[in-house]
N, C-alpha and C positions, 0 to 999 in steps of 0.2 A: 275717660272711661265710659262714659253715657254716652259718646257717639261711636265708641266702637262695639259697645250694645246694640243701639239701635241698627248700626250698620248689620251688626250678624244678624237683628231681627229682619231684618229686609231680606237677607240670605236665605234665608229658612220659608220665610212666606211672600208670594205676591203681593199681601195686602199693605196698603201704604197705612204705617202705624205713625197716625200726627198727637195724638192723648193719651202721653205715656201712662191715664190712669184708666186707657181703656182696659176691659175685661177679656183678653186674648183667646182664653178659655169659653167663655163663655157665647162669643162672636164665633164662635170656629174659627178662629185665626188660627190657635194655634191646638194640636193635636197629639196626643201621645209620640207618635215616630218624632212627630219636630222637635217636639222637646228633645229626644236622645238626641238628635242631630242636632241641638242646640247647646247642650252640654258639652258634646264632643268639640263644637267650633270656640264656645266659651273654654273649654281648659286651654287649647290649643293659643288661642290669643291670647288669654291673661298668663301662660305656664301655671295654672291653678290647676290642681285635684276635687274637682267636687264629688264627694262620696255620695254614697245612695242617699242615709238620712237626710242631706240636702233636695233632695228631688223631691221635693211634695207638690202638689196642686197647686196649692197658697205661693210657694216660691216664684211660679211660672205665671200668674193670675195677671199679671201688669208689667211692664216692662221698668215704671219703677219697681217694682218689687224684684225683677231680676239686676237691675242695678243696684240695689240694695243687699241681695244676694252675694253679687259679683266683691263689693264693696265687705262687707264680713267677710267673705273667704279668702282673701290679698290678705286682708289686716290678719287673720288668725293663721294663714300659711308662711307671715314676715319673719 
């Protein structure tokens, strides 16, 4: 699951993400539009639904944290 994260992070942005507890947000890595476009590639590979209240700032701030994300929405969509 954590490399097919980071694989779709790599998708979404040029930037080479090596410290999953870097601050994606905050670096401009990552962007409002990528996020949508990062939802949409995330439901597509996991067949997950993440609804809106999932989409906050916090969720998307680290790529652990969308692993963690990703990881909560599998167990509660099982």
């Amino acid at each position: 699951m954590e490399e097919k994260v980071m694989e779709l992070l790599a998708n979404i942005t040029s930037e080479a993400i090596e410290d999953k507890n870097m601050d994606l947000l905050a670096s401009d890595i990552l962007d409002s539009f990528d996020i949508v476009n990062l939802v949409v590639a995330l439901e597509d590979a996991f067949n997950i639904t993440i609804d809106a209240e999932w989409v906050l700032p916090e969720k998307f701030q680290t790529a652990n944290a969308i692993i963690e994300l990703i990881k909560e929405i599998v167990n509660s969509q099982e």
